[in-house]
ROMIBA-602884 format. One record per residue (C-alpha): x, y, z; residue in one letter. Coordinates in steps of 0.001 Angstrom, whole numbers, padded with zeros to 6 digits, always signed. Example, Ala and Ser with C-alpha at 12.3 -4.5 7.8 and 13.67 -1.06 7.14 Angstrom:
+012300-004500+007800A +013670-001060+007140S 
//
This chain:
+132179+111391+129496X +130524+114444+128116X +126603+112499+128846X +127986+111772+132291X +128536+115749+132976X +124780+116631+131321X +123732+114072+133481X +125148+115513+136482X +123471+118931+135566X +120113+117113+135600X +119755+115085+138658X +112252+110081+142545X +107097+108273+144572X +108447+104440+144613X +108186+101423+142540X +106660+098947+145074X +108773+095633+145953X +107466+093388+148628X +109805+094200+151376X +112052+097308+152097X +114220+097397+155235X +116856+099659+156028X +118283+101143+159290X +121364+101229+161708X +122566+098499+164242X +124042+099626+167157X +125029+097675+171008X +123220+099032+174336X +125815+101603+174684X +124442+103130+170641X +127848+102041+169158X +127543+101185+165695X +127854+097283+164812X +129953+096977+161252X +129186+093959+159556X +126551+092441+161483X +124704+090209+159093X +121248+090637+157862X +118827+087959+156586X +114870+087564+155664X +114061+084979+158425X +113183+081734+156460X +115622+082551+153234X +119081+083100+152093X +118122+086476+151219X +120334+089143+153157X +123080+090916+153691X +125424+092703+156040X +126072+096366+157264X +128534+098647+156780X +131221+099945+158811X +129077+102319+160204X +125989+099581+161297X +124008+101056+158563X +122269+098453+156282X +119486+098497+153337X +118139+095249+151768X +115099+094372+149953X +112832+091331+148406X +110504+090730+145966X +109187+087852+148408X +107016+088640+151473X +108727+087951+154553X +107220+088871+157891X +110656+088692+160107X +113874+090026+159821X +117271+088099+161860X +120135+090249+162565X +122783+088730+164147X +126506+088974+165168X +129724+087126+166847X +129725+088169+170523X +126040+089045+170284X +122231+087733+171050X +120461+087460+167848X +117482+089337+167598X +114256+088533+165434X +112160+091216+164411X +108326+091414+162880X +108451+093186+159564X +106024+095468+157403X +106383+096322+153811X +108353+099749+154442X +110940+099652+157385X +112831+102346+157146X +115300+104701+159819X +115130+101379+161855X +117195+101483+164955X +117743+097919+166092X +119767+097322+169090X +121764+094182+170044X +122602+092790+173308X +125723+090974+174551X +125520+087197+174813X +126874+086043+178387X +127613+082947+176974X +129435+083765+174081X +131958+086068+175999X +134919+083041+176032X +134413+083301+172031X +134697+087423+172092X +137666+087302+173847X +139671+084728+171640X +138269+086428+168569X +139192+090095+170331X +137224+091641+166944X +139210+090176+164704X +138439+086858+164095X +141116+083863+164321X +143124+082169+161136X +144309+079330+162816X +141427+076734+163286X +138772+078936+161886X +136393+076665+159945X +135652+079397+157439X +139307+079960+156853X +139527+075693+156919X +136516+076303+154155X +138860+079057+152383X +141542+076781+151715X +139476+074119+150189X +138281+076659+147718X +141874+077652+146522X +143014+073879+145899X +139855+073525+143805X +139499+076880+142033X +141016+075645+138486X +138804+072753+138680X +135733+074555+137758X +134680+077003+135138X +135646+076897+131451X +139125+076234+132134X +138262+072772+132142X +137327+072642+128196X +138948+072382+125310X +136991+075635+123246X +133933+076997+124956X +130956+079401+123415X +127987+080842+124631X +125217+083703+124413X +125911+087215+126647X +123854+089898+127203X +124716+092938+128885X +123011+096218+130385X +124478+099316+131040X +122246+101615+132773X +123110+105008+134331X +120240+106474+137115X +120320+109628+139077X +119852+109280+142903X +118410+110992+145671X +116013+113145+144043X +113574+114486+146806X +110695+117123+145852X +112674+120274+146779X +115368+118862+143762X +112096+118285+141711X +111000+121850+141947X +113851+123830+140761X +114089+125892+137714X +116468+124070+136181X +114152+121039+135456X +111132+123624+134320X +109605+122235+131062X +111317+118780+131687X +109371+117564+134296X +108138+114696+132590X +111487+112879+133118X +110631+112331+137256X +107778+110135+136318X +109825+106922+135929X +111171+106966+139319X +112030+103831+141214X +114338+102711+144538X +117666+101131+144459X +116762+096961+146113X +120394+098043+146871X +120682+100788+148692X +117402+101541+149247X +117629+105341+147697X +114940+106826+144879X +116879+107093+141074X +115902+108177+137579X +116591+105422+135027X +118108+108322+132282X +120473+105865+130343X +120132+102188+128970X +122391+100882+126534X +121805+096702+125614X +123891+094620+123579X +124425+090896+122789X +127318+089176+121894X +128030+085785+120903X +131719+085064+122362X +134278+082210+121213X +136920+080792+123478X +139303+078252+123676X +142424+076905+126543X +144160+074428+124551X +146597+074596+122792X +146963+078228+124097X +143719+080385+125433X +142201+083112+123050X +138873+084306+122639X +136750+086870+120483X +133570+088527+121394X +131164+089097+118531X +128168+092031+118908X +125072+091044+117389X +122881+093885+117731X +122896+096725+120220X +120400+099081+121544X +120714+102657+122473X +118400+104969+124522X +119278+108473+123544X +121479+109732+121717X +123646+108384+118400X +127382+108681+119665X +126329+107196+122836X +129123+104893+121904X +131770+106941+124315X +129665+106777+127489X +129282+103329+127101X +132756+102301+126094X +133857+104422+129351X +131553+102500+131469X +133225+099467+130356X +136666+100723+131397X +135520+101142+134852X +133870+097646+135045X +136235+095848+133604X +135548+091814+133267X +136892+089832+136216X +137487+086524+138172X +136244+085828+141407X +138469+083749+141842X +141441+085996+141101X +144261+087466+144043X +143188+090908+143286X +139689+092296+141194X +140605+095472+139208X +137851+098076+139492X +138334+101477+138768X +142074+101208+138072X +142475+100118+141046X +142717+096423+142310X +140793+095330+145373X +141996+092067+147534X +139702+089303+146346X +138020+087920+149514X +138669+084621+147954X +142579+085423+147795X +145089+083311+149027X +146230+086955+150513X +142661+087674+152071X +143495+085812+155534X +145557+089017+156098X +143379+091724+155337X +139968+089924+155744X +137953+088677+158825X +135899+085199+157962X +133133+083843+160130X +131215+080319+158839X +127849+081989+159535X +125011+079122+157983X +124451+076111+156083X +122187+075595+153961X +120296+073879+150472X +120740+076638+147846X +118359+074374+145275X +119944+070729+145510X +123366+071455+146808X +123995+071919+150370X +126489+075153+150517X +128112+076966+153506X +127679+080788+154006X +130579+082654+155055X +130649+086425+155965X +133581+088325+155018X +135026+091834+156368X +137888+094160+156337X +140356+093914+159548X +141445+097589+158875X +139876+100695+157075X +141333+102426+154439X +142427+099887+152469X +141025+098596+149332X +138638+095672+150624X +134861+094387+150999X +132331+093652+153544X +130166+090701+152044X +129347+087175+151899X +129393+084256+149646X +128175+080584+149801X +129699+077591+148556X +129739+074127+147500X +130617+071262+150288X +131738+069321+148082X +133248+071258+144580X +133873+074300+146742X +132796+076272+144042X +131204+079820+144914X +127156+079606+143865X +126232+083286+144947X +128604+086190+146304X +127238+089573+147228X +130157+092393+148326X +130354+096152+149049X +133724+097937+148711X +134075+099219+152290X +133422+103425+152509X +136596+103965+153678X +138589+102753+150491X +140552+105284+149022X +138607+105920+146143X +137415+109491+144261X +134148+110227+143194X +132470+106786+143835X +130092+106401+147240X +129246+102547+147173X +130363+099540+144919X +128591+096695+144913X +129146+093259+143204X +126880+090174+142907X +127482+086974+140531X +124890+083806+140524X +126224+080817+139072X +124768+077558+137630X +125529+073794+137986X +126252+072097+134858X +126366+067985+134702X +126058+068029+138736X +129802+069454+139227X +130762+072051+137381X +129823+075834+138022X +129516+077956+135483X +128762+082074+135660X +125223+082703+135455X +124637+086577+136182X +127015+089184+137399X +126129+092653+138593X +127736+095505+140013X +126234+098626+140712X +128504+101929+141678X +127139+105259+143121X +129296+108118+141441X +129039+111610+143690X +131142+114590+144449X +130957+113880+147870X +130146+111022+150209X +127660+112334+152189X +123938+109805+152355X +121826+112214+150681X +124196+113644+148412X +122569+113308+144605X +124837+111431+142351X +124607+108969+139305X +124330+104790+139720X +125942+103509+136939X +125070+099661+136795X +126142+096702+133992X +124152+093891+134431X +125469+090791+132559X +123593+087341+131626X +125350+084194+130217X +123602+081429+128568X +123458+078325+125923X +127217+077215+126867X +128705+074814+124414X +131852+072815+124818X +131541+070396+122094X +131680+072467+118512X +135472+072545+117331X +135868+075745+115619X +138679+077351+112790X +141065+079503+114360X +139810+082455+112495X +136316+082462+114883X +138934+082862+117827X +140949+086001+116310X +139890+089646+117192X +138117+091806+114691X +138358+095019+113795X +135136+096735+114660X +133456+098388+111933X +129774+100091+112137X +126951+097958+110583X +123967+099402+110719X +121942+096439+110794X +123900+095746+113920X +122452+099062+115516X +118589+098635+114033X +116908+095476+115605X +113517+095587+115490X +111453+095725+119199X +110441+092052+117983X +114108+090915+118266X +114992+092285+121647X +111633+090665+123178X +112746+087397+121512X +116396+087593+122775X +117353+089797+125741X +117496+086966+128306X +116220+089531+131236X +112938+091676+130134X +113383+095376+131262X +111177+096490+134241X +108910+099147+132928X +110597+102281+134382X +113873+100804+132130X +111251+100290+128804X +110152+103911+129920X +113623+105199+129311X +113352+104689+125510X +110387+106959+124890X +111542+109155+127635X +114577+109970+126108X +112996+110788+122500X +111016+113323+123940X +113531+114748+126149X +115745+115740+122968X +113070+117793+121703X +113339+119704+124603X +115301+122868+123655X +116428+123511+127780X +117928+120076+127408X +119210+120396+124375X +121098+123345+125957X +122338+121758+128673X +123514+118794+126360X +125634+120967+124499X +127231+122798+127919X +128117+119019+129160X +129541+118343+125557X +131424+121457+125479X +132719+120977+128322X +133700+117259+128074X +135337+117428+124767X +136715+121245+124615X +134416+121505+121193X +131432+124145+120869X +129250+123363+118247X +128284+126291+116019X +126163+124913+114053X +125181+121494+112849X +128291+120122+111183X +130762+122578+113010X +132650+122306+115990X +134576+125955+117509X +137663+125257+119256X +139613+123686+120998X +138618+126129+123857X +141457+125659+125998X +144060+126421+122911X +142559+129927+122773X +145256+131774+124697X +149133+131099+125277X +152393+133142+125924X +155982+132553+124779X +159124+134436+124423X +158997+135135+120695X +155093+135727+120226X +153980+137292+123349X +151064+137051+124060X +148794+134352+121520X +145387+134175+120435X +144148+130622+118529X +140950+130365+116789X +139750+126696+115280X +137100+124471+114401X +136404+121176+112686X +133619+119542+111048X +131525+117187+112894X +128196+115852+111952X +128494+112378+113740X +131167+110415+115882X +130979+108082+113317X +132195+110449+110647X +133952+109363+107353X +135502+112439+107483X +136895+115826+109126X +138307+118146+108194X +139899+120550+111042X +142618+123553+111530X +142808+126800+112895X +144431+130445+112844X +146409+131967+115192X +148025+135302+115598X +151253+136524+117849X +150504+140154+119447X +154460+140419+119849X +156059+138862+116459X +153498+140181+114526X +152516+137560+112711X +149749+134737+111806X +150183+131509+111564X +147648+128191+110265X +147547+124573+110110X +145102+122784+107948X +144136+118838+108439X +141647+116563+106435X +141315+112717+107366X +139287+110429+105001X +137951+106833+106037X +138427+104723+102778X +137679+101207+103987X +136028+100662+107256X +136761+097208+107044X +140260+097323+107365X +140785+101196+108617X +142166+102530+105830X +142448+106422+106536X +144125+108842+104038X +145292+112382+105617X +147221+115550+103691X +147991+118517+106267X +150275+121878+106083X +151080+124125+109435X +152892+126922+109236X +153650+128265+112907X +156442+128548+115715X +156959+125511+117739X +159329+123983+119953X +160695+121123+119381X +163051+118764+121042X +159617+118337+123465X +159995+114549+122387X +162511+112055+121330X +159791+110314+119014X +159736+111610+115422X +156164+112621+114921X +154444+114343+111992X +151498+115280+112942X +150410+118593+111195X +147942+119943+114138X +150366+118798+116993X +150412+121696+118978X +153756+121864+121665X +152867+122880+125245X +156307+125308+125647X +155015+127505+122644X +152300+128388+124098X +152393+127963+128096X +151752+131134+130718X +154089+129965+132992X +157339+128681+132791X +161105+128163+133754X +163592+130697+132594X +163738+132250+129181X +163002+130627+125766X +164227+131510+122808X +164466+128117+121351X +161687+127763+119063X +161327+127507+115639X +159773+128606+112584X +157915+125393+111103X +156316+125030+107240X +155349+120929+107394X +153514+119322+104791X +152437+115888+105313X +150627+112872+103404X +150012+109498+105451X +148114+106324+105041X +147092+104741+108042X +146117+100828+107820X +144702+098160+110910X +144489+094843+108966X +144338+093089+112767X +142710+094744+115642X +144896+097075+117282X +147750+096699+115273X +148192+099586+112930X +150923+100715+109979X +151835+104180+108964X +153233+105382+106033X +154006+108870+105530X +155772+111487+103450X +156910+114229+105136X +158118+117979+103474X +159364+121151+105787X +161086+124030+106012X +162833+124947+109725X +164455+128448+110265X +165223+130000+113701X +162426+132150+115025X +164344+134340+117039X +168021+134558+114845X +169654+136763+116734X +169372+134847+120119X +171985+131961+120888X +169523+129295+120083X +169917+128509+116034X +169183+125458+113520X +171524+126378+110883X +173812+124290+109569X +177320+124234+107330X +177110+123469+103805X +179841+121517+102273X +181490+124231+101135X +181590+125941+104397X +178998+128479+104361X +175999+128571+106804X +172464+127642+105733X +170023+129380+108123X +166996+127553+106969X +166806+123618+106339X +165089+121875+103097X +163766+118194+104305X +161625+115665+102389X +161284+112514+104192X +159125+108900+103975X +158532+107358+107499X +157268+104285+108738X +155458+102757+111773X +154320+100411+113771X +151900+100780+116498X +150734+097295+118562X +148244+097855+121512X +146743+094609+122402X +143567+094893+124370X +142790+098553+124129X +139333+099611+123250X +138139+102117+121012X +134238+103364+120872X +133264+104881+117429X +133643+103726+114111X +134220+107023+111594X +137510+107945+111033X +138528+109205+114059X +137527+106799+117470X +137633+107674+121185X +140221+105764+123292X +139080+104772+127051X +142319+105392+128896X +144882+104300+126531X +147677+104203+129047X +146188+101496+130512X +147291+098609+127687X +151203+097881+127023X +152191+099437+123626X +154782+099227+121552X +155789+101276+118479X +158547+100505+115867X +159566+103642+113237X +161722+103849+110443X +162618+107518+108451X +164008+107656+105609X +165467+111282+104581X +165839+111747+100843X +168393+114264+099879X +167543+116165+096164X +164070+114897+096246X +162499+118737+096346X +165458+120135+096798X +166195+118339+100022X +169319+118781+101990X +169821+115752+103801X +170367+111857+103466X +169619+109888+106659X +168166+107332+108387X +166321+106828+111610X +164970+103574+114292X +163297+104545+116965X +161709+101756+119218X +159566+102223+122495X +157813+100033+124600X +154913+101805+127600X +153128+099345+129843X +151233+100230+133270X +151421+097223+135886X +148570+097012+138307X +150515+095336+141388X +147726+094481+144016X +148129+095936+146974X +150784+097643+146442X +149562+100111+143658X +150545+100763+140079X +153453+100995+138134X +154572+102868+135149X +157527+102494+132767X +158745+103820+129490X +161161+102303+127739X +162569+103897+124291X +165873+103745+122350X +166740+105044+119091X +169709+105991+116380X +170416+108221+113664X +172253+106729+111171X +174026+109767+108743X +175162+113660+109037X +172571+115626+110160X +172172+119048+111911X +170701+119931+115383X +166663+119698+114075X +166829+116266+112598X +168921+114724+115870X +167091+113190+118625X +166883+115904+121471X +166750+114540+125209X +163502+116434+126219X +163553+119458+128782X +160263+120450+130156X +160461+124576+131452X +156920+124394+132437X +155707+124728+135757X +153838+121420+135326X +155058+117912+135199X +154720+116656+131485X +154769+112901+130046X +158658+111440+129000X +159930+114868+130012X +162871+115757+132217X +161799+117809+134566X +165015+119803+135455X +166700+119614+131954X +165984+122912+129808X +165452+122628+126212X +168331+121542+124038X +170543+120837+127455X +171333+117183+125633X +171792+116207+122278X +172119+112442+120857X +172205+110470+117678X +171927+107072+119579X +170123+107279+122815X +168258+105223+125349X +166002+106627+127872X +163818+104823+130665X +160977+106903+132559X +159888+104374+136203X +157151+106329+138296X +154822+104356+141027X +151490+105202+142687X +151479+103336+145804X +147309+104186+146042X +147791+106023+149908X +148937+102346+151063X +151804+104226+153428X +149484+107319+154142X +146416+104719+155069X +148861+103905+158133X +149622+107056+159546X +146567+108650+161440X +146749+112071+160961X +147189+111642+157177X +144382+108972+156847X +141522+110785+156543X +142831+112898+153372X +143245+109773+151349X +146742+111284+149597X +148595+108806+147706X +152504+108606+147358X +154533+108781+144500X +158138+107988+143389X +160081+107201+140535X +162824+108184+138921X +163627+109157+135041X +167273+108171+132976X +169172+108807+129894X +172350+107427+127899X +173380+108823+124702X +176184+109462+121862X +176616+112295+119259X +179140+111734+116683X +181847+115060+115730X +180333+114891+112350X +177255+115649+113437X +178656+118254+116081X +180677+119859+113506X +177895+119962+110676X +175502+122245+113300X +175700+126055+113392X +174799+125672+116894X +177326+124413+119886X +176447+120909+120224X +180192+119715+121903X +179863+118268+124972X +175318+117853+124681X +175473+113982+124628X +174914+112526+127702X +177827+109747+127626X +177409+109071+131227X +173918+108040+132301X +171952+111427+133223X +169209+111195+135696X +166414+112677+137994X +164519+111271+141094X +161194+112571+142528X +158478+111696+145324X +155184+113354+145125X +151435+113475+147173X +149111+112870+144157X +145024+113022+144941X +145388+116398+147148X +141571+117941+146677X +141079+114388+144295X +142516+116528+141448X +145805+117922+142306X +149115+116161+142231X +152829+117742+143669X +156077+116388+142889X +159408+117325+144132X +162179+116577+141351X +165426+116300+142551X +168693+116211+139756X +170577+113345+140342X +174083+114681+138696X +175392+116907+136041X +175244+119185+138799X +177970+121612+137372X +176573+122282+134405X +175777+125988+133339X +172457+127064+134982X +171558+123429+135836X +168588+123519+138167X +169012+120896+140898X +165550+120933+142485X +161683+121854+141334X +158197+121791+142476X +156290+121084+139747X +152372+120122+139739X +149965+118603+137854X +145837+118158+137274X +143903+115114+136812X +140751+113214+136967X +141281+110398+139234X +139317+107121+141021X 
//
């Protein structure tokens, strides 16, 4: 992310095709026409305007004419040159296709529609084509990513931003797409051999060969975040998931409802006679594309689609998405992928000559095999580590294997990009994008200050807090870091540290060692996971603004030593030894940890060695980096599911206790179509021994303003105490699908929320009796729970809830409503 915010800092003469058109269609009365389709006279080569009548294509061919034509309409035929732009073409009614307008009314029919006819064909014979139909499968990929910045026009040329840098406009070319001037700035190229097979249950594995870079060494995080957002994907498929989002495929046995199809040609695409059918959205708003596609008369198996995600999709941040896929006949029948594209125009705004970034991934597939029976090792998923061989192919190699050469503007990009990093104005405007991005300033070579938003804080024991840190960092590939900070309370008077180092033994099998101490006030009880970690930093300790007093923190000495192993991709173990001390940091207030010896007497500060296990199983998430700490791409977005065991060892340096601890969870996010996402949390978990209030499971509170992740909104800290617990957290983002309906909310593209959050739990009278502090009646024995609705994407960054309690009304000081908020980045 941090290259895609330089990139925005930096934001083209034209690279000559044959043909450029572009323009607005519009009736005698200069309405706009949406989707009117657009074709080189004499060619399949077209396409279709948007909901506004405005259109752009292009061709490497020469064509002299240009056909524009539409259902209720005369089509018109006009003479071409090689630049046609700001056309204004206008089309006439056609007398004799008025009986047609008025059965279609706009909206074209479903009952006895050929295309639709056509449509069903296509669904009975979708699993008859592709690889599904072998046994194991392999073949050769090759994928582009390339990022370009767009609309650059002279005036943007001249400013003083781009003084000494600008070299970098003389590669500029025009989108065949949308017809706008870009800046290649980015390239990254890779090829992968991939291994598949159906039978007796699918799996596959996708081996890199070598990879190319233009720029910049730890490119690896732009390019694993482009990959995110253009996630692999079936045409075929009910719904295509772009963006986190998933668009109604116009080849989905749902598309009659939301799409309009017209049969609009026939015609020999190389030895197969295909139909062409035009596709567009009956309603705006919704998440849907204006295209067209042609297909086999006989397989009905797609050859070529081209689609544009309609303008008025409820999206953030992107202007225009466009897909493409070519496929190719193999032995006369079967249809294989050939070339898929897709192109998106990211911009703050959605305004035609607003400057943005294209980011584009262009992938090639070739040299299929279905015959080569393979051991079930090639199908099993590695885990990735850096090769440098991998990363240094010669020029020679690419030349030989990329299977689509670069234009020269793209080869420009290389050498380009070397020089640009010499540039010290760039180099300073890298490190603002990178600082920003990652919350890191680099001192110096090696050294990282921060993190910058941990700077400042406020809590009831400290006042106000100051935070200083840093960490080493020569490479995202690092072996090793080492990382901590200082920090120092204006009203406690004191300092307070925490120290981390992480070591990368084996690469092959992730083998990381880490040793840690902090010494500093935190709350806890912020989670009903166990966790360790010696730089964890709890947002009540040091928040500005928050619910009611807090006294309930606590004075924290934690030593810890872990090995961390991933024999299989994705699945990783833990093992960890754990030593602290816990004392009260404000004594005198109500809130305490102590505890009653056996003999009676209270212990006001708490001895605890402990070993701990886990499990952590994430199947499909992807990482980018391979040093010792990697970069997740919205982790959220994979189920997970984590398995712990603790074992406390009483007497082992002087330890007080003897327990032990399973905790289970399980987090998955759903993408359900239309209808949005869904989010659930799922975790139970049971102490097994006599233990005091700090080594229970607390039922977390959250007294911050803002919503927080497996938090209870309206609960205050320590409000519920368990030894055996199970808790659920439900929360859906129905993506503005009721707002879309409702005009005068339409146009802000809000999206709703609901969900509601639960909790069951036990605490045994030993455990009540053994704590200094008054634990009777904390359990929640009865389930306790809370219900919200919220607007989410107000401003595309700011989300609202409103938390309702759902009982346990009479306890003391319960709060039985909030308005809490939230900030994010969202699509």
């Amino acid at each position: 992310m941090k290259y895609l915010i330089t990139l925005f800092l930096l934001i083209t003469s034209f690279a000559f095709s044959q043909v450029k058109v572009g323009g607005h269609i519009v009736d005698e009365q200069g309405e706009p026409i949406p989707f009117a389709n657009i074709i080189f006279k004499g060619s399949t080569e077209g396409g279709v305007s948007d909901e506004n009548g405005k259109f752009y294509i292009e061709s490497e061919n020469t064509y002299t004419e240009l056909m524009i034509s539409f259902l209720g309409f005369e089509t018109k035929i006009i003479p071409l040159k090689a630049r046609n732009f700001d056309l204004k073409i206008v089309l006439k009614e056609d007398a004799a296709a008025l009986d047609e307008v008025l059965v279609y009314s706009g909206k074209t029919k479903k009952k006895g529609n050929p295309a639709v006819e056509i449509l069903k064909k296509i669904w009975a014979k979708k699993r008859q084509n592709g690889l599904r139909l072998y046994k194991q499968y392999e073949y050769d990929k090759y994928e582009k990513i390339e990022f370009d910045l767009n609309n650059i026009d002279e005036k943007f040329k001249k400013k003083r931003l781009f003084k000494g840098m600008e070299f970098v406009f003389e590669k500029i070319d025009t989108s065949n797409i949308t017809g706008k001037p870009y800046l290649p700035i980015f390239i990254n190229e890779a090829l992968y051999k991939v291994y598949g097979k159906n039978k007796p249950s699918q799996k596959s594995n996708e081996t890199l060969i070598a990879n190319k870079n233009s720029g910049f060494d730890s490119n690896q995080e732009l390019i694993e975040f482009v990959k995110q957002l253009y996630v692999d994907y079936n045409i075929y498929d009910n719904y295509l998931k772009f963006f986190d989002k998933s668009f109604t495929s116009p080849l989905s046995r749902t598309g009659v409802s939301v799409y309009n199809y017209v049969l609009a040609d026939s015609a020999y695409l190389g030895n197969k006679w295909c139909y062409n059918i035009v596709f567009y959205p009956r309603r705006k708003n919704e998440l849907t594309f204006k295209g067209d596609f042609w297909v086999n008369d006989t397989t009905f198996a797609i050859q070529e689609i081209e689609m544009n995600a309609t303008r008025s999709a409820n999206i953030n941040w992107v202007k225009e998405i466009y897909v493409a896929q070519e496929f190719e006949v193999l032995s006369d029948s079967v249809f294989l992928l050939k070339r898929d594209h897709m192109m998106s125009d990211f911009s703050f705004n959605s305004k035609d000559k607003s400057k943005g970034v294209y980011g584009r991934r262009t992938t090639l597939y070739n040299n299929y095999e279905f015959e080569k029976e393979r051991d079930d090792d090639v199908y099993k998923a590695k885990v990735s580590s850096y090769e440098e061989e991998i990363y240094n192919k010669p020029d020679d190699f690419w030349s030989e294997n990329r299977m689509e050469k670069l234009n020269k503007d793209e080869v420009g990009v290389y050498k380009m990009l070397d020089t640009l990093k010499t540039v010290r104005k760039f180099k300073q405007l890298y490190n603002v994008g990178a600082t920003l991005a990652t919350g890191y300033w680099q001192i110096f070579d090696g050294f990282d200050y921060g993190p910058l938003f941990s700077s400042f804080g406020s809590n009831d024991i400290e006042g106000f807090r100051v935070r200083v840190g840093g960490r080493t960092y020569f490479s995202q590939n690092d072996t090793w870091r080492i990382q901590g900070y200082a920090a120092y309370g204006f009203k406690d008077d004191k300092v307070k540290y925490g120290i981390s180092g992480k070591w990368l033994v084996d690469k092959r099998n992730r083998i990381i060692l880490s040793l840690g101490n902090r010494r500093d006030i935190e709350q806890t009880g912020v989670s009903l996971t166990t966790a360790n970690d010696v730089l964890s930093r709890s947002f009540a300790s040091s928040s500005f603004f928050s619910r009611g007093d807090n006294y309930s923190l606590t004075n924290v000495n934690l030593t810890n030593l872990a090995v961390d192993v991933e024999p299989i991709k994705n699945l990783n173990f833990r093992l960890g030894a754990t030593y602290k001390t816990l004392s009260s940091a404000a004594p005198d207030s109500l809130f305490n940890v102590s505890y009653f010896d056996k003999n009676g007497f209270e212990q006001a500060k708490i001895k605890q060695t402990e070993l701990d296990v886990g499990i952590t199983y994430t199947p499909g998430r992807k990482t980018a980096g391979f040093g010792v700490e990697r970069n997740v791409s919205n982790e959220g977005r994979y189920p997970t599911v984590y398995l712990s065991y603790t074992k406390g060892l009483k007497g082992f340096l002087d330890s007080d206790f003897d327990y032990d601890k399973l905790q289970l969870y399980y987090r998955h996010r759903v993408l359900m179509g239309g209808f949005g996402k869904l989010k659930y949390f799922l975790e139970v978990g049971k102490t097994f021994g006599e233990v005091p209030l700090t080594m229970l499971d607390v039922v977390p509170g959250n007294q911050a303003i803002f919503t927080a992740p497996r938090t209870f909104d309206l609960l205050n800290y320590y409000d519920f105490v368990t030894d055996e617990y199970a808790a659920l957290h439900i929360e859906h983002n129905f993506n503005g699908r009721i707002f879309s309906r409702i005009p005068l909310l339409r146009k802000l593209n809000w999206r709703e929320i609901a969900g509601v959050r639960a909790v069951i739990g036990n605490l045994s009278d030993k455990n009540v009796a053994l704590s200094a502090f008054d634990l009777q009646g904390k359990a929640p024995t009865k389930p306790y729970y809370e219900y919200f609705v919220g607007v989410d994407n107000i401003f595309k960054f700011i989300r609202i809830d409103f938390v309702f309690r759902g009982n346990y009304l009479d306890m003391p000081g319960a709060t039985k409503f909030a308005v809490k908020g939230g900030f994010g980045f969202y699509f």
